[in-house]
Structures are given as C-alpha cells and as structure tokens.
PyMOL CGO cylinders between C-alpha atoms (Angstrom):
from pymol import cmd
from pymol.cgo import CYLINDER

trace = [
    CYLINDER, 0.00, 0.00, 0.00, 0.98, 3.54, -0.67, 0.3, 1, 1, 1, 1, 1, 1,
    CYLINDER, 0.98, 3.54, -0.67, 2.02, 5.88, 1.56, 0.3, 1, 1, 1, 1, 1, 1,
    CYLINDER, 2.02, 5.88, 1.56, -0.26, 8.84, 1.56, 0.3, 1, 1, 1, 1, 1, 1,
    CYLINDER, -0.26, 8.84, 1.56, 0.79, 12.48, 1.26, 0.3, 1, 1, 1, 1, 1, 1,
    CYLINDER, 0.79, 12.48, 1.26, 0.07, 15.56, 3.65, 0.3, 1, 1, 1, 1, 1, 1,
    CYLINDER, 0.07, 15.56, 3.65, -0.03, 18.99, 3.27, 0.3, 1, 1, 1, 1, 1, 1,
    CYLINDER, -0.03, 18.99, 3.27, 3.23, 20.44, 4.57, 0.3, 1, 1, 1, 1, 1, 1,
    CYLINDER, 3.23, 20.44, 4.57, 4.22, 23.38, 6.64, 0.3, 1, 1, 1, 1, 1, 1,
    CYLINDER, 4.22, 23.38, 6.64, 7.85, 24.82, 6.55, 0.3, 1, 1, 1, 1, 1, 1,
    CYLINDER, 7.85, 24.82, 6.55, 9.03, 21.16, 5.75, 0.3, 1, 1, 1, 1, 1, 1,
    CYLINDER, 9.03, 21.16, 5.75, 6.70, 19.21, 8.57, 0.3, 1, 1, 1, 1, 1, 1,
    CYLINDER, 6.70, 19.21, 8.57, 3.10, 17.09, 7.94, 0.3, 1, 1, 1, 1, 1, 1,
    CYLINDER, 3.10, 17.09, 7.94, -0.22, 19.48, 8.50, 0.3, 1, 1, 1, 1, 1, 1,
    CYLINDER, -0.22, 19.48, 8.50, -3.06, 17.32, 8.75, 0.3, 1, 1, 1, 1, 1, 1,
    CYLINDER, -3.06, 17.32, 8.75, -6.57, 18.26, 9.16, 0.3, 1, 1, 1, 1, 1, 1,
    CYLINDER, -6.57, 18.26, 9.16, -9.52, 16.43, 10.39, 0.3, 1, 1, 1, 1, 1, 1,
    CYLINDER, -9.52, 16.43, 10.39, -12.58, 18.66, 10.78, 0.3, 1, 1, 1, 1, 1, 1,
    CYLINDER, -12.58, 18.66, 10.78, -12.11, 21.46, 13.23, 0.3, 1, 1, 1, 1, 1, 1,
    CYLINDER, -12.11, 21.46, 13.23, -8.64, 20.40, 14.00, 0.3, 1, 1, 1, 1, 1, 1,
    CYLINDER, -8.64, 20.40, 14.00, -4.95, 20.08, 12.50, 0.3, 1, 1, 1, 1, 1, 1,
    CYLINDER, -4.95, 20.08, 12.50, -2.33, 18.35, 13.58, 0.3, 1, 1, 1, 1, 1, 1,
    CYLINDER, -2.33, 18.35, 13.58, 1.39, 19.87, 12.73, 0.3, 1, 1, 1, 1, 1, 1,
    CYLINDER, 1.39, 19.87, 12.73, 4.30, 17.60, 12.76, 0.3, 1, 1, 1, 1, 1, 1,
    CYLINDER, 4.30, 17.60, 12.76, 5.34, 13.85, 12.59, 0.3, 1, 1, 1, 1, 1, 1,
    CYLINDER, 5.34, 13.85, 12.59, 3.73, 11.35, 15.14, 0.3, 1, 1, 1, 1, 1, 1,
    CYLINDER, 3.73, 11.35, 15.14, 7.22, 9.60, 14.95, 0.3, 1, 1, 1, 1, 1, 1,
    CYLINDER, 7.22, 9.60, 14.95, 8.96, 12.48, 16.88, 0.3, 1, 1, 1, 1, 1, 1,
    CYLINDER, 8.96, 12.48, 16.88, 8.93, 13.16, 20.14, 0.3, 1, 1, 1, 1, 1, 1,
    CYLINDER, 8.93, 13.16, 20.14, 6.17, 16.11, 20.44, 0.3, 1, 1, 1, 1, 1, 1,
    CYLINDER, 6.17, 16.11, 20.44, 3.70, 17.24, 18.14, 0.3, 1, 1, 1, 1, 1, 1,
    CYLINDER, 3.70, 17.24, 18.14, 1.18, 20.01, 17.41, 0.3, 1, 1, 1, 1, 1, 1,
    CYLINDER, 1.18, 20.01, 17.41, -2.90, 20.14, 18.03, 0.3, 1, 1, 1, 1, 1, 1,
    CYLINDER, -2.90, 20.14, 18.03, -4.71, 23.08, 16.97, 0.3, 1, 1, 1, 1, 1, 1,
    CYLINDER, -4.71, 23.08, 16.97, -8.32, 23.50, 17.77, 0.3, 1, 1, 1, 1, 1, 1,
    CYLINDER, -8.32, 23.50, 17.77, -10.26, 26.10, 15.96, 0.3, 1, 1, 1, 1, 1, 1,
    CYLINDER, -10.26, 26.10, 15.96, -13.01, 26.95, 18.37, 0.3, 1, 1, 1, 1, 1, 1,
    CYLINDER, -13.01, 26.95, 18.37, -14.47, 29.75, 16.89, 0.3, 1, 1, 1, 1, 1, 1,
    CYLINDER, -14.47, 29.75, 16.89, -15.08, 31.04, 13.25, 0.3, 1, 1, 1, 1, 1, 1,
    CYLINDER, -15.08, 31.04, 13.25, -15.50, 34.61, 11.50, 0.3, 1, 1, 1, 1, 1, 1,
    CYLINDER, -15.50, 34.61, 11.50, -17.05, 35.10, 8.26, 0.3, 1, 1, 1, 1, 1, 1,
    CYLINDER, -17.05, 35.10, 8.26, -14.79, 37.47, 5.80, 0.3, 1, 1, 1, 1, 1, 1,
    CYLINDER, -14.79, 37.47, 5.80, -15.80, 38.58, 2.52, 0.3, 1, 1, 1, 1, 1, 1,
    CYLINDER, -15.80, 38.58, 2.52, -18.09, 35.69, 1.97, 0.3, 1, 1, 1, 1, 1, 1,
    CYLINDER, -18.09, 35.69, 1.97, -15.24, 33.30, 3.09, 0.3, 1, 1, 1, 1, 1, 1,
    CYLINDER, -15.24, 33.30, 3.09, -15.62, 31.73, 6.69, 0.3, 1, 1, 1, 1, 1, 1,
    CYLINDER, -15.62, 31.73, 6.69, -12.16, 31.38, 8.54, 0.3, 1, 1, 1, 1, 1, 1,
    CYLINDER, -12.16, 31.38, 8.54, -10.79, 30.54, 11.71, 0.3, 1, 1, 1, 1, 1, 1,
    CYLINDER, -10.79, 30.54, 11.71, -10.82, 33.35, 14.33, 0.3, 1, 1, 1, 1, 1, 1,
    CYLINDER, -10.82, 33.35, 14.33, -10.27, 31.84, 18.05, 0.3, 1, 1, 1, 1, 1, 1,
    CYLINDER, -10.27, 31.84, 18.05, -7.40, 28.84, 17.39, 0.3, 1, 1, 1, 1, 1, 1,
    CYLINDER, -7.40, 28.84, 17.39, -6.13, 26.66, 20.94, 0.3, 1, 1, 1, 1, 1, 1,
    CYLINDER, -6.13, 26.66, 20.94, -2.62, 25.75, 19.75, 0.3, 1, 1, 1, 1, 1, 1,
    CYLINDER, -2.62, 25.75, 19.75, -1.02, 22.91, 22.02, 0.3, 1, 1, 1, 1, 1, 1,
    CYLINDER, -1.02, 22.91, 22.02, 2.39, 21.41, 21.96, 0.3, 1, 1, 1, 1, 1, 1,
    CYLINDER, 2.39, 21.41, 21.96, 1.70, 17.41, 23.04, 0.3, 1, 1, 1, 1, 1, 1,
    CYLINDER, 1.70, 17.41, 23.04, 4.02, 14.73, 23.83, 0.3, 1, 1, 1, 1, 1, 1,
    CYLINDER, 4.02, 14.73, 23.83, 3.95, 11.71, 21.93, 0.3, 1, 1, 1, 1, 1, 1,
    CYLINDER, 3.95, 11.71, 21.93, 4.45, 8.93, 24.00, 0.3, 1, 1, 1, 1, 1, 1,
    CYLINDER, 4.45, 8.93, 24.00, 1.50, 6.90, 24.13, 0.3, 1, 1, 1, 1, 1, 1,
    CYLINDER, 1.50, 6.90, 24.13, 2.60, 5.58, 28.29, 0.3, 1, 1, 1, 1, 1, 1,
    CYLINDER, 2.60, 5.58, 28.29, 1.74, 9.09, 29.12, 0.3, 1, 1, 1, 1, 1, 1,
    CYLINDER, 1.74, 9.09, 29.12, -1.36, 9.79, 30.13, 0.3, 1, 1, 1, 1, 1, 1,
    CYLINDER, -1.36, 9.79, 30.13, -3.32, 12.67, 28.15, 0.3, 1, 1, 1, 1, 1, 1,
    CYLINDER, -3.32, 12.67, 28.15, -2.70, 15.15, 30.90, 0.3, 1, 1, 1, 1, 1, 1,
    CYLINDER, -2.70, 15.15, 30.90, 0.80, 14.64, 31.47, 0.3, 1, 1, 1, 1, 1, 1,
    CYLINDER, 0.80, 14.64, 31.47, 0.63, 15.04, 27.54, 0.3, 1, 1, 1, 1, 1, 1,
    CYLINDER, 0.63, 15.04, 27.54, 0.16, 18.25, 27.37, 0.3, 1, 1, 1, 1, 1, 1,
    CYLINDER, 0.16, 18.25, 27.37, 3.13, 19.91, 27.23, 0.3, 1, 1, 1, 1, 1, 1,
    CYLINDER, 3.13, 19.91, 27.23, 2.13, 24.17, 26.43, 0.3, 1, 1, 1, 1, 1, 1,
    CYLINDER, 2.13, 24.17, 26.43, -1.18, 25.19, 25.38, 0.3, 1, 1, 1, 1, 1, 1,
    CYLINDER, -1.18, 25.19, 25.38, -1.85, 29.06, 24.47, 0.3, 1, 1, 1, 1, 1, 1,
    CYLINDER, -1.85, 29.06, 24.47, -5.13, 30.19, 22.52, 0.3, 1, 1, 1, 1, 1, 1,
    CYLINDER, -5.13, 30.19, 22.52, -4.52, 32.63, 19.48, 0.3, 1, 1, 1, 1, 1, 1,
    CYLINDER, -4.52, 32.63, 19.48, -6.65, 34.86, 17.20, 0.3, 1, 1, 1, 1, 1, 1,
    CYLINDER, -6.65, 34.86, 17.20, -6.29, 33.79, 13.47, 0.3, 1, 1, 1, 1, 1, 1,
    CYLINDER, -6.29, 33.79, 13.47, -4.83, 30.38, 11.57, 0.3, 1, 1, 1, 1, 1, 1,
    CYLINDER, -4.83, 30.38, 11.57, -1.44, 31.71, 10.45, 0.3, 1, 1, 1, 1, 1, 1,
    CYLINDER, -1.44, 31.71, 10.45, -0.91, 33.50, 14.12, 0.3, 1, 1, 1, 1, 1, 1,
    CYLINDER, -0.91, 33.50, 14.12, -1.53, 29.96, 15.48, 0.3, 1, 1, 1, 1, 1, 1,
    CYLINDER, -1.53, 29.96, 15.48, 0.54, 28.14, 13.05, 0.3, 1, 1, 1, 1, 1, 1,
    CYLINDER, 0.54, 28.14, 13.05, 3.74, 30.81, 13.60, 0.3, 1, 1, 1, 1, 1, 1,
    CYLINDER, 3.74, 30.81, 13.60, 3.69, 30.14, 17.12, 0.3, 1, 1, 1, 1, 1, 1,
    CYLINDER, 3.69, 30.14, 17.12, 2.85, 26.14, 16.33, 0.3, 1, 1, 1, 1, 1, 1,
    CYLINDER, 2.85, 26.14, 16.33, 6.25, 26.12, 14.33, 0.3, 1, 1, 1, 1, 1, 1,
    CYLINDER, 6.25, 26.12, 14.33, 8.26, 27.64, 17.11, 0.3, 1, 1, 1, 1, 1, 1,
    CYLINDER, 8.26, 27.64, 17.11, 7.16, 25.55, 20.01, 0.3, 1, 1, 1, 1, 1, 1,
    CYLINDER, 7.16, 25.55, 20.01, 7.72, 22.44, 17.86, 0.3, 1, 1, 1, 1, 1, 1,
    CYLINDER, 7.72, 22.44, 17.86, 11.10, 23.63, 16.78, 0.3, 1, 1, 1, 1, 1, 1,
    CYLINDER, 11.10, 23.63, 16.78, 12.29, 24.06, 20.30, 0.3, 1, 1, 1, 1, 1, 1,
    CYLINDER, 12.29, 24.06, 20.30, 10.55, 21.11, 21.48, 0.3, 1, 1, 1, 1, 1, 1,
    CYLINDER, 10.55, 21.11, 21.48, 12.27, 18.81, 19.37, 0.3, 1, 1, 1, 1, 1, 1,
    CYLINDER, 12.27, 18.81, 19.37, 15.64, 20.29, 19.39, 0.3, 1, 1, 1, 1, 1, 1,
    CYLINDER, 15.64, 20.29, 19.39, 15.71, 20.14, 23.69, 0.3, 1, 1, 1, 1, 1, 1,
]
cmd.load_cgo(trace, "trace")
C-alpha cells in the first residue's frame, strides 16, 4: 500500500480532520494540536478566528494530561501556526 501524502508546513506534515490540525510527525517526540473553536465570516469566506494551539508529547505511556506539554489560545490560523512552528522547533531540538 501507498504511503499517503500531507499537506506540509515549513518542511513538517499538517493534517486536518474537521475542526482540527495536527502539525508535525507522530514519529517524533512532540507534536502540534490546533483546535479552531471559533469562526469569522470574511468577505463571503468563513475562517478561523479563536485557534487553541497545544504542543503534546507523543508517547502513548503518558497519560493525556501529562501530555500536554504548552497550550496558548490565538486569534487567526497563520498567528496559530507561527507560534505552532516555534514551540515544535524548540521542542524537538531540547
């Protein structure tokens, strides 16, 4: 079976399902869940206003609290997905 192919952002997997994305690789260490929780309509075109961004810990022994690594709620996608790329960057060079 094929391998399937994601969206990328600044070289790293963005996946969305719904209302939320996922940024980064499962097989690292920490990856990125963003939650849009609230929506804005502009110009006809509905986008994401109120984003939760949260930096999460991969390992699966973990339980989801202990998971949770940063969490920080931002106004607007690309505001969300700035601060998404720094966290992870950090994260996974500590």
């Amino acid at each position: 079976m094929a391998e399937k192919e994601f969206s990328t952002y600044k070289g790293k997997p963005l996946v969305r399902c719904g209302d939320e994305l996922y940024y980064g690789s499962m097989d690292q260490r920490f990856v990125i869940r963003m939650q849009i929780k609230t929506k804005k309509e502009v110009n006809g075109l509905e986008i994401a206003d109120k984003v939760t961004v949260q930096l999460l810990c991969t390992d699966p022994d973990l339980s989801p609290r202990k998971q949770l690594v940063k969490s920080s709620e931002k106004t607007g996608l690309y505001v969300a997905l700035d601060i998404a790329d720094v966290w992870l960057e950090r994260a996974l060079k500590s």
